[in-house]
C-alpha positions in Angstrom: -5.6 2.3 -19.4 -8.7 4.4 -19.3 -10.6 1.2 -20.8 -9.4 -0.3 -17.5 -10.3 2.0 -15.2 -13.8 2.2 -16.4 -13.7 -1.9 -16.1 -12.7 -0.8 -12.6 -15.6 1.8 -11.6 -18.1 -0.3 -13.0 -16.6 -3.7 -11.2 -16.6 -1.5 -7.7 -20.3 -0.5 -8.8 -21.3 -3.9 -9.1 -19.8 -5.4 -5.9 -21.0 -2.5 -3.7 -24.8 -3.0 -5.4 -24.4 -7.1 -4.4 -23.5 -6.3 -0.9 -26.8 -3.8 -0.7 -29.1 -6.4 -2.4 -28.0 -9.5 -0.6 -27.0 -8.4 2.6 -23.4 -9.5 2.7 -19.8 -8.3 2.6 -18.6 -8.2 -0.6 -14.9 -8.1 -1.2 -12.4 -7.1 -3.9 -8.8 -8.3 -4.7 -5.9 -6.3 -3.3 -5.9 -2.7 -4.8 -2.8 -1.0 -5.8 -2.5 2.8 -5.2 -4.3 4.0 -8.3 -7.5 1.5 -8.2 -7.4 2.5 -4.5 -7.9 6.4 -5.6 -10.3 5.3 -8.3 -12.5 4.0 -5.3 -11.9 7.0 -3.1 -12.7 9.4 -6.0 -16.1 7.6 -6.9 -19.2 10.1 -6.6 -21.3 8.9 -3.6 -24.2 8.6 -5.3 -23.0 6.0 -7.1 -22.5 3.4 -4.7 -24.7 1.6 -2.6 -22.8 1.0 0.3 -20.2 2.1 2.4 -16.8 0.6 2.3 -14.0 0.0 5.0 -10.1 -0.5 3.1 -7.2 -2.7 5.0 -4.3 -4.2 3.7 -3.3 -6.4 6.5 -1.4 -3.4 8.6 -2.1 0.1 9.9 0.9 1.4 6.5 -0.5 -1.0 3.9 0.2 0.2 0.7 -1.9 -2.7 -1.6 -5.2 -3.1 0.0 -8.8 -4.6 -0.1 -11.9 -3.1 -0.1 -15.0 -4.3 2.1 -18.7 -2.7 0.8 -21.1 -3.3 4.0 -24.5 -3.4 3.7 -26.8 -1.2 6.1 -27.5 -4.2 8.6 -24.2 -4.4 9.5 -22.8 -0.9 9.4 -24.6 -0.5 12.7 -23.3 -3.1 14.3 -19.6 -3.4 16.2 -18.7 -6.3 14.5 -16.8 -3.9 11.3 -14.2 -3.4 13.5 -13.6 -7.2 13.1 -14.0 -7.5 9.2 -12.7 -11.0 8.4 -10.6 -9.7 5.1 -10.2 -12.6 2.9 -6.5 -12.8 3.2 -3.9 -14.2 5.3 0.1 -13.9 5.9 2.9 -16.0 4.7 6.3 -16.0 6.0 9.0 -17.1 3.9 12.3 -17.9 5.2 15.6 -19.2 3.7 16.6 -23.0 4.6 20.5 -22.4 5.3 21.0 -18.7 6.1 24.6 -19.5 5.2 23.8 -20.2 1.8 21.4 -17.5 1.1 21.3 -14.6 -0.9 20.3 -11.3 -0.1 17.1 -11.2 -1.9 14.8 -8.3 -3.1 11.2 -7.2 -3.1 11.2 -8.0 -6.5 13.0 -11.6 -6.3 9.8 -12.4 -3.9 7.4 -10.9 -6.1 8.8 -12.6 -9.4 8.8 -15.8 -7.6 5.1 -15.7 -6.3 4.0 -14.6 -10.1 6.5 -17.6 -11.5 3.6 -19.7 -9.4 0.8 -18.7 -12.2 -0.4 -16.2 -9.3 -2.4 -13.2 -10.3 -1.0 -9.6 -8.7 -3.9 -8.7 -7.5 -3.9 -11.9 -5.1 -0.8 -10.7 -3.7 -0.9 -7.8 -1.1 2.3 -5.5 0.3 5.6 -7.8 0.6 7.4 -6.9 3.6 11.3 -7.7 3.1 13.3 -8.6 6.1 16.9 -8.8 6.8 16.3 -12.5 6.7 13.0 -13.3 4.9 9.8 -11.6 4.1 6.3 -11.3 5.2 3.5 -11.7 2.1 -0.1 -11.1 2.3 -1.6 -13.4 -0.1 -5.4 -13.8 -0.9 -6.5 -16.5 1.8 -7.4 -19.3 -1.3 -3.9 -19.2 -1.9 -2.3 -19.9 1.5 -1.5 -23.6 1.3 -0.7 -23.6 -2.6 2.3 -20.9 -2.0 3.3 -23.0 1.2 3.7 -26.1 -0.9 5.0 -25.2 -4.2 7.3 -22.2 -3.1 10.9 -23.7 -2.8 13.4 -21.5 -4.3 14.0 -18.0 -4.9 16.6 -17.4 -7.5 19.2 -19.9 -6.2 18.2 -19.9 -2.9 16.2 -23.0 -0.6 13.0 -21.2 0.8 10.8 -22.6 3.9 7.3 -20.8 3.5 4.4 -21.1 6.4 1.7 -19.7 7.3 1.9 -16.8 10.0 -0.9 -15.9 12.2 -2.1 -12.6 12.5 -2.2 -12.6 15.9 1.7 -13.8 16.0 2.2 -10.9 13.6 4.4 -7.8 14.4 5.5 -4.9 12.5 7.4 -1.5 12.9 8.2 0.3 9.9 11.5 1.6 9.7 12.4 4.9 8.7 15.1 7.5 8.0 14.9 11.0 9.7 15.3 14.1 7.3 15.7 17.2 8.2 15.8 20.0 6.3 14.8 23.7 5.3 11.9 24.4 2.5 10.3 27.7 0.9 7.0 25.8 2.1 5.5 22.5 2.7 4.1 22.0 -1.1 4.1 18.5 -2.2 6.9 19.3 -4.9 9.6 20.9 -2.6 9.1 18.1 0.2 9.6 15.9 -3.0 13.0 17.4 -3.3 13.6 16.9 0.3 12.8 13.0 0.8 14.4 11.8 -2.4 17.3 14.6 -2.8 16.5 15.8 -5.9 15.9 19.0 -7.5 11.9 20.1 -8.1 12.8 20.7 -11.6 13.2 16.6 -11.8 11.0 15.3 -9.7 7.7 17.6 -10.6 7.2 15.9 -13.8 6.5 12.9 -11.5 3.6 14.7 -10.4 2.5 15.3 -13.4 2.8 11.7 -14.8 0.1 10.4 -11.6 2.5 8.5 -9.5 2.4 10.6 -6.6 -0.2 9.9 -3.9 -0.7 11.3 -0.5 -2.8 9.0 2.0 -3.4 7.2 -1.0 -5.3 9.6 -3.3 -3.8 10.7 -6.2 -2.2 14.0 -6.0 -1.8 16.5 -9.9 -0.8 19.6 -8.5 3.0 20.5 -7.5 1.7 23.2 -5.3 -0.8 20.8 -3.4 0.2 21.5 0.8 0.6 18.7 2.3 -0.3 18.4 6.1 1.0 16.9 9.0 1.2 13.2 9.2 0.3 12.8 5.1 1.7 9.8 4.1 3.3 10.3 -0.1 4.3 7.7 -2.0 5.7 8.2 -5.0 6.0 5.6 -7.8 9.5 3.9 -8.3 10.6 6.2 -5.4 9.1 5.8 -2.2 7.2 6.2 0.4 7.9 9.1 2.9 5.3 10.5 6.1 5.7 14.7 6.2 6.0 14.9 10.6 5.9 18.6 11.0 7.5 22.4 11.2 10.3 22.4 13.6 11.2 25.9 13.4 11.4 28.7 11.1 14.5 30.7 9.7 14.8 34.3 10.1 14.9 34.5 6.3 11.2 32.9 6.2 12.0 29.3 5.5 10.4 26.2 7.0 13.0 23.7 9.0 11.0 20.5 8.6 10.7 16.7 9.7 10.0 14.2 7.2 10.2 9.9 7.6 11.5 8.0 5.0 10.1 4.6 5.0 13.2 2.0 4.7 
């Protein structure tokens, strides 16, 4: 692993120096969480440019990294980044016949295809269907040769980004804590005991606003999103009160 993440540094080295040298945006695949805080946690003074991260909507978990060079960093075009990516939508033929199928039937499916994961952004799993963001090369292969998911008929298209809406759902939880460290909010979102779920800490697959997070006692702020591997993902809201015995009523939203 550690192999890899050098692989990593160095690869985000290189494509940061090309977009300073040659004048152009330089893009990588989609990140996952960890490559994401290996970027975030780079020195300064080690890359060449700044970068801009988006992952096709505001809660993206996977995303892609854009280095600007200088030239364009002062001009109001980065707002308008043209990510190299685009959206499928995937949609069962006969909702009569269809089975309820999981973020990981669609991801299993699109790998099945010979697709790398790092071409394949966040999936976003409907009540019927799914949303995908794929790398843009890919967006008429996975349209054609995407038929079936498990034993289910699939129609996949291409869906506009413009034509593209999103809410995230959520579950409201309420609940009292000592304080708002990451551990015992932890305990909260996933109703568990710290004793359990502190070890998951410790292992590196929590991250809050997508930097990885080592300490139990880190406090989290309002509006931090935490995701925690295998979990979740969960936004901390705020204090609502406090109890006369010193504890912290708080609002936390579960993403669903």
């Amino acid at each position: 692993m550690q192999k890899e993440e050098e692989l990593l540094r160095k690869r985000l080295i290189e494509l940061s120096k090309i977009a300073y040298h040659r004048n152009f945006i330089t893009y990588t695949d989609f990140l996952n969480l960890n490559e994401l805080n290996i970027l975030h946690t780079l020195p300064k003074d080690t890359l060449y440019t700044p970068y801009r991260t988006f992952g096709g909507y505001a809660s993206s978990e996977r995303q892609i990294a854009a280095f600007l060079p200088d030239a364009l960093c002062l001009r109001s075009e980065i707002e308008d980044l043209a990510y190299p990516m685009g959206i499928i939508h995937i949609l069962p033929r006969s909702q009569k016949f269809s089975e309820q199928l999981s973020h990981r039937d669609y991801l299993g499916a699109l790998l099945s295809l010979g697709i790398e994961r790092s071409k394949i952004g966040d999936i976003i799993v409907e009540e019927q269907g799914a949303f995908v963001f794929v790398s843009d090369k890919l967006l008429s292969y996975v349209c054609k040769e995407m038929t079936q998911i498990r034993r289910t008929q699939v129609i996949v298209c291409e869906e506009s980004f413009s034509a593209f809406h999103y809410t995230q759902k959520y579950e409201k939880i309420t609940g009292t804590v000592a304080s708002v460290r990451l551990d015992t909010l932890l305990s909260l979102a996933f109703s568990s005991s710290r004793s359990r779920l502190s070890p998951l800490i410790e292992a590196g697959k929590v991250f809050v606003n997508g930097k990885l997070i080592s300490s139990n006692g880190y406090n989290v702020k309002e509006d931090d999103v935490i995701s925690v591997r295998g979990y979740g993902k969960f936004i901390y809201r705020k204090v609502i009160s406090q109890t006369k015995k010193g504890r912290l009523l708080v609002e936390i939203h579960k993403l669903i």
